[in-house]
N, CA, C and O atoms as a GROMACS GRO file, in nm:
protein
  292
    1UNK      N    1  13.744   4.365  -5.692
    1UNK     CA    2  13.760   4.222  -5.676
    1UNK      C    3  13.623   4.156  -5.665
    1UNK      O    4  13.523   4.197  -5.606
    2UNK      N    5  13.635   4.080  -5.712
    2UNK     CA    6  13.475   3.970  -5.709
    2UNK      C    7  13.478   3.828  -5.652
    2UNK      O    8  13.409   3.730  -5.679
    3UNK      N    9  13.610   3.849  -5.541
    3UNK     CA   10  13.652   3.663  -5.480
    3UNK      C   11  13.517   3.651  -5.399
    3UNK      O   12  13.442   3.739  -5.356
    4UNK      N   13  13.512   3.524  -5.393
    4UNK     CA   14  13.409   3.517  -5.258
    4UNK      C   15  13.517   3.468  -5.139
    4UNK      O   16  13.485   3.427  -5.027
    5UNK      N   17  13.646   3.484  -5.188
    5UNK     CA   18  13.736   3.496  -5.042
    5UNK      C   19  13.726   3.650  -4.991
    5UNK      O   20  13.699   3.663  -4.871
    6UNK      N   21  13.744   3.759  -5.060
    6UNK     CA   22  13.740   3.820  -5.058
    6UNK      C   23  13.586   3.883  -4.996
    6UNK      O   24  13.598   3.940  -4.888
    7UNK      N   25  13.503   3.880  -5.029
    7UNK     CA   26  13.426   3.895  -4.964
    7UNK      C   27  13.391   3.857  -4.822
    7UNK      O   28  13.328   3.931  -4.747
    8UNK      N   29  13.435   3.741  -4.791
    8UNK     CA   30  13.442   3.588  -4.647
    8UNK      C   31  13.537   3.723  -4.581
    8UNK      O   32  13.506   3.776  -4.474
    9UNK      N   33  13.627   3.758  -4.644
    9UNK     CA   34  13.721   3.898  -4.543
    9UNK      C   35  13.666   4.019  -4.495
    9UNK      O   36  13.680   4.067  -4.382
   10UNK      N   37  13.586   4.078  -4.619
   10UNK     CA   38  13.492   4.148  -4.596
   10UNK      C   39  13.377   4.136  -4.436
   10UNK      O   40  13.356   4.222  -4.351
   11UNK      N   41  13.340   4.036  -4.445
   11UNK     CA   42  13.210   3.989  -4.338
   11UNK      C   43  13.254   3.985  -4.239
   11UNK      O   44  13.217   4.045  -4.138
   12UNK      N   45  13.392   3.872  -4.256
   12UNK     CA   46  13.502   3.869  -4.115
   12UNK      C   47  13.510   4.000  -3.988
   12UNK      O   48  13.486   4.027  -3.870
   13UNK      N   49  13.555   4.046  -4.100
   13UNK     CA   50  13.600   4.247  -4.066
   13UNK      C   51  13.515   4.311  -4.044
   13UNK      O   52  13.535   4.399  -3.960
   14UNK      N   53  13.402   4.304  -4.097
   14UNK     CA   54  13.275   4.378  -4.034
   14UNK      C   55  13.192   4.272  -3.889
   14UNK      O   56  13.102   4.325  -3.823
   15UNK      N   57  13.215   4.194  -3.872
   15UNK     CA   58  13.201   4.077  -3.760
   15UNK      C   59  13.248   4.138  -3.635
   15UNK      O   60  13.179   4.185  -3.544
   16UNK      N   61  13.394   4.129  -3.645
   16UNK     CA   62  13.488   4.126  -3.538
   16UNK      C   63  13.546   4.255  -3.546
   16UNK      O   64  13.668   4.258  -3.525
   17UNK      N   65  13.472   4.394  -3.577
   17UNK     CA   66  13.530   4.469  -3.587
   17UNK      C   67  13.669   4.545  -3.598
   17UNK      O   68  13.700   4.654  -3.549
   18UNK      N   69  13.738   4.461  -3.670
   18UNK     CA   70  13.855   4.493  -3.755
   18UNK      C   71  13.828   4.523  -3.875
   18UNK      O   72  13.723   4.489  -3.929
   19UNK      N   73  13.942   4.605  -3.948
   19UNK     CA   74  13.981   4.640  -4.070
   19UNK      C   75  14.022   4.510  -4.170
   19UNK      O   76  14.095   4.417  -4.138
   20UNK      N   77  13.968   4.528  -4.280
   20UNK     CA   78  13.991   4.398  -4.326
   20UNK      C   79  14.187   4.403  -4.405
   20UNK      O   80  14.269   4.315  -4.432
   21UNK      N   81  14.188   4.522  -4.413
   21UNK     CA   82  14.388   4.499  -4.405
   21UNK      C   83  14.440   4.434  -4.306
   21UNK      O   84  14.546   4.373  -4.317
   22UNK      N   85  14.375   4.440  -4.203
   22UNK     CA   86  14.440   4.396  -4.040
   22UNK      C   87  14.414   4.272  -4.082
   22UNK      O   88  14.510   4.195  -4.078
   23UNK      N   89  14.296   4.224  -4.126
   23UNK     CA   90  14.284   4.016  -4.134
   23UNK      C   91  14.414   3.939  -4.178
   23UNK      O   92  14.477   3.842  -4.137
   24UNK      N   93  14.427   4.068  -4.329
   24UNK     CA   94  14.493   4.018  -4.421
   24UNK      C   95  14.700   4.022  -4.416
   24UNK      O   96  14.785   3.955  -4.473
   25UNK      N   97  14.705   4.123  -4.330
   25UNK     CA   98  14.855   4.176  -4.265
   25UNK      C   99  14.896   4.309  -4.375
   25UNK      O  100  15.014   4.337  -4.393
   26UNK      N  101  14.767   4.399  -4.454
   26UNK     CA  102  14.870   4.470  -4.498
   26UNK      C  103  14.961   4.579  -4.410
   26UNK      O  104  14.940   4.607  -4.292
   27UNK      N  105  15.066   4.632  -4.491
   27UNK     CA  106  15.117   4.724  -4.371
   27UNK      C  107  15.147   4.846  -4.424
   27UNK      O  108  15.188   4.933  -4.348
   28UNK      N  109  15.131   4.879  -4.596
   28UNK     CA  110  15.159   4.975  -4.653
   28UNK      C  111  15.008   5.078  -4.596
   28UNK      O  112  14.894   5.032  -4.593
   29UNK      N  113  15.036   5.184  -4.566
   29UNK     CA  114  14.906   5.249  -4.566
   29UNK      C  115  14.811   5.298  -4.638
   29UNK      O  116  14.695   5.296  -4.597
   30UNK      N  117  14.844   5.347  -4.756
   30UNK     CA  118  14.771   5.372  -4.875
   30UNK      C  119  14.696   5.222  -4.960
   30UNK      O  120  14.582   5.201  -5.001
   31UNK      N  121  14.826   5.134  -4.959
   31UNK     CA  122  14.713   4.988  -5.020
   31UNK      C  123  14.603   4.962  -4.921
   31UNK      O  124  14.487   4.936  -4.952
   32UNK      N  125  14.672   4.976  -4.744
   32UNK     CA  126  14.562   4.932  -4.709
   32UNK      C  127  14.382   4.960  -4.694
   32UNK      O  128  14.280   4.893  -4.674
   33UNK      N  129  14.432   5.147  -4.725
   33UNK     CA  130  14.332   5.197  -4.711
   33UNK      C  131  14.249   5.143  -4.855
   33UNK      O  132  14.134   5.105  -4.834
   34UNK      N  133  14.291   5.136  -4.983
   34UNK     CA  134  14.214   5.076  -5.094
   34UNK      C  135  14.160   4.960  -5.062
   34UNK      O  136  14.056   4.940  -5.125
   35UNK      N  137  14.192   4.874  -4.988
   35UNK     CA  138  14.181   4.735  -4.966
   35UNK      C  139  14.053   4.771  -4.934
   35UNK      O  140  13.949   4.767  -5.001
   36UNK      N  141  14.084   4.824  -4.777
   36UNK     CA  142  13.945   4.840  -4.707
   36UNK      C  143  13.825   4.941  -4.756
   36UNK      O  144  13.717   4.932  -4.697
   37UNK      N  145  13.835   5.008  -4.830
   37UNK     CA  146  13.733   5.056  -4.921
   37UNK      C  147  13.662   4.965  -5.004
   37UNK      O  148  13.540   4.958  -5.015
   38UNK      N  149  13.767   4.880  -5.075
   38UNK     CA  150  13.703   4.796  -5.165
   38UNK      C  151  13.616   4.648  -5.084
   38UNK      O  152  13.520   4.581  -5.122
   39UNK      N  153  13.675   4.642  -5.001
   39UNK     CA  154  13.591   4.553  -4.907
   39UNK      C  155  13.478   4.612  -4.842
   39UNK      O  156  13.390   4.532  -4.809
   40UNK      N  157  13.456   4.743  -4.812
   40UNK     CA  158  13.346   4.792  -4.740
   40UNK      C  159  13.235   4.797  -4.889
   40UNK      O  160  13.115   4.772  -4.877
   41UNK      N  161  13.302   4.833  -5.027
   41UNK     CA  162  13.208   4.862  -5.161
   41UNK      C  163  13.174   4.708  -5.198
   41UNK      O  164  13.105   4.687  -5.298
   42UNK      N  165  13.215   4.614  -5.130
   42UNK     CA  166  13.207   4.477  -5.176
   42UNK      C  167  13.077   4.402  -5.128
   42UNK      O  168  12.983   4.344  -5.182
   43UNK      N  169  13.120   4.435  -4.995
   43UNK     CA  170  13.008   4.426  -4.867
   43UNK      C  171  12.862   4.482  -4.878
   43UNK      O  172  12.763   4.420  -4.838
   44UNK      N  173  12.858   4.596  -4.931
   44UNK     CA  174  12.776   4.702  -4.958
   44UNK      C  175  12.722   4.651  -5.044
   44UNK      O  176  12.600   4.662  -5.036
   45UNK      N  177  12.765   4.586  -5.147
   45UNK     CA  178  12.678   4.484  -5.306
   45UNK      C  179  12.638   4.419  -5.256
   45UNK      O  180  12.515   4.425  -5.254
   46UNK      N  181  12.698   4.316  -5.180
   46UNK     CA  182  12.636   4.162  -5.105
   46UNK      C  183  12.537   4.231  -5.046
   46UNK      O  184  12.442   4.215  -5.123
   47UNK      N  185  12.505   4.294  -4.961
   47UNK     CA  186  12.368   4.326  -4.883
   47UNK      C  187  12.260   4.386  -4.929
   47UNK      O  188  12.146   4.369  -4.889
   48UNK      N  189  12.310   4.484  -5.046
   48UNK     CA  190  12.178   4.520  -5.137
   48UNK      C  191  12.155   4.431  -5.235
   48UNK      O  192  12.043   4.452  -5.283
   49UNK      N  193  12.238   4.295  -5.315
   49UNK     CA  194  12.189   4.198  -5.387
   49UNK      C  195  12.085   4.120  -5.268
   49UNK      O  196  11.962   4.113  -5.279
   50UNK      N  197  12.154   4.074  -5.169
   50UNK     CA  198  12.087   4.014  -5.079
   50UNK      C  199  11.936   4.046  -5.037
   50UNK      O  200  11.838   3.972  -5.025
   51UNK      N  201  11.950   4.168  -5.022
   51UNK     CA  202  11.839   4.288  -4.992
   51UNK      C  203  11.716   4.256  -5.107
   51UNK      O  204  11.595   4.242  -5.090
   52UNK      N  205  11.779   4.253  -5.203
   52UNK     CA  206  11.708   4.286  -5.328
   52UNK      C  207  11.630   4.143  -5.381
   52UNK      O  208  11.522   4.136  -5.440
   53UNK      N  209  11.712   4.043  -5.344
   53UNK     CA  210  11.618   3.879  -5.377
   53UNK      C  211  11.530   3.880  -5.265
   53UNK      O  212  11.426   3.817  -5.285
   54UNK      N  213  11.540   3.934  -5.149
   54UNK     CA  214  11.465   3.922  -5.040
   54UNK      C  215  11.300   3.972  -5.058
   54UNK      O  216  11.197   3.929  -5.005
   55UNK      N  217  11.323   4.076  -5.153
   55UNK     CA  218  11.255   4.162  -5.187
   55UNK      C  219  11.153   4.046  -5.291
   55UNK      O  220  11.032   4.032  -5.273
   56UNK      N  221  11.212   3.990  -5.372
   56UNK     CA  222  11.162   3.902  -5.442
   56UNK      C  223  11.108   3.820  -5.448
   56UNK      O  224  11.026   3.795  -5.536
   57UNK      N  225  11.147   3.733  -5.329
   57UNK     CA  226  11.118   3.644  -5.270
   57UNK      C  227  10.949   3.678  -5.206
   57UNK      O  228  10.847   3.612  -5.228
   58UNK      N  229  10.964   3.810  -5.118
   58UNK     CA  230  10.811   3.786  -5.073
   58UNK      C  231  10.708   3.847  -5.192
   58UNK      O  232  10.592   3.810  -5.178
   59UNK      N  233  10.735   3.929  -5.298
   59UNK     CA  234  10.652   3.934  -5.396
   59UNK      C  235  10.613   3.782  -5.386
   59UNK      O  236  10.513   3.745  -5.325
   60UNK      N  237  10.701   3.695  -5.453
   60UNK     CA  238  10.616   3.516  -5.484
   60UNK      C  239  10.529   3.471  -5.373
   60UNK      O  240  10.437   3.392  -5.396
   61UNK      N  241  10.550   3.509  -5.273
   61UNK     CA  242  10.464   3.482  -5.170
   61UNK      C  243  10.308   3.544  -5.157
   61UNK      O  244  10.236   3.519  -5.061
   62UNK      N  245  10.267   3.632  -5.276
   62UNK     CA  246  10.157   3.712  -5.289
   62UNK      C  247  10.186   3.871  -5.222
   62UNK      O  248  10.085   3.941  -5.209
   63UNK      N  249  10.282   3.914  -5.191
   63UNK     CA  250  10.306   4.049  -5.145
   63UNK      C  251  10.308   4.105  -5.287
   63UNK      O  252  10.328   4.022  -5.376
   64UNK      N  253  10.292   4.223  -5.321
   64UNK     CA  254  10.353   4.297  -5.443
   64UNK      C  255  10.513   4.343  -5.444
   64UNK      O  256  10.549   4.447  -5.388
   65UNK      N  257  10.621   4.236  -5.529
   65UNK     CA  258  10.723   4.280  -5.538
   65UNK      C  259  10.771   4.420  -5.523
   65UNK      O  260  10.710   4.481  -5.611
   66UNK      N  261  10.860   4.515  -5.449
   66UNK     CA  262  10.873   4.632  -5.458
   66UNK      C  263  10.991   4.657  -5.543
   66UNK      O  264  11.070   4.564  -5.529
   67UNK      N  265  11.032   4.740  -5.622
   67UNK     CA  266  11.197   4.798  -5.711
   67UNK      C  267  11.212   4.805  -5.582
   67UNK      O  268  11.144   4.846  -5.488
   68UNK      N  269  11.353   4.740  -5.597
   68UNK     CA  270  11.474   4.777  -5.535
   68UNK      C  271  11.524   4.946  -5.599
   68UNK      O  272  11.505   4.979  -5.716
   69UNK      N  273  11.583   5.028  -5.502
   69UNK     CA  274  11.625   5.136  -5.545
   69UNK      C  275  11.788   5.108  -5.597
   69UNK      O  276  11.870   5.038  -5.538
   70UNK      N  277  11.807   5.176  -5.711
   70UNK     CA  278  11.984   5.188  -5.760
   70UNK      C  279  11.989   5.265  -5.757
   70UNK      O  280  11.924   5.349  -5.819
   71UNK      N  281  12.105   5.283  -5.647
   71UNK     CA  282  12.166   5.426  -5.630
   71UNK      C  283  12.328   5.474  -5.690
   71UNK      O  284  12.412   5.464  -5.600
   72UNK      N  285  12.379   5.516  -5.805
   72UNK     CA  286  12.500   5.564  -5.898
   72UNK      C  287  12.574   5.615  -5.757
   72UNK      O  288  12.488   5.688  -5.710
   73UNK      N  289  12.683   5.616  -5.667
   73UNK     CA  290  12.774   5.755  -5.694
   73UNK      C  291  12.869   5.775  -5.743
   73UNK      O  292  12.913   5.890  -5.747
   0.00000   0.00000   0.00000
């Protein structure tokens, strides 16, 4: 999923330490567990994109930009 609601659930859930199925009311156990995977792999982009302009940002400032690392699994 690529919502930025979805993500807003994501942050929620990592906030207030709940599961982000719990935000949402699932109750099947297997969807919920996908849910919350895909929200923790969602979360995990947002902070290394985030990570990664940050990175950018102080190169322009006269630092030497560093690569961001990409990591496959």
């Amino acid at each position: 999923m690529q919502s930025e609601n979805f993500l807003l659930v994501s942050v929620a859930a990592a906030k207030f330490g709940a599961r982000p199925s719990q935000l949402v009311g699932l109750r099947d156990p297997v969807l919920a567990l996908d849910f919350d995977l895909a929200a923790a792999a969602r979360l995990l982009a947002a902070e290394r994109a985030a990570h990664a302009e940050a990175e950018i940002g102080l190169g322009e400032s006269g630092a030497p930009p560093s690569r961001a690392r990409e990591m496959n699994w």
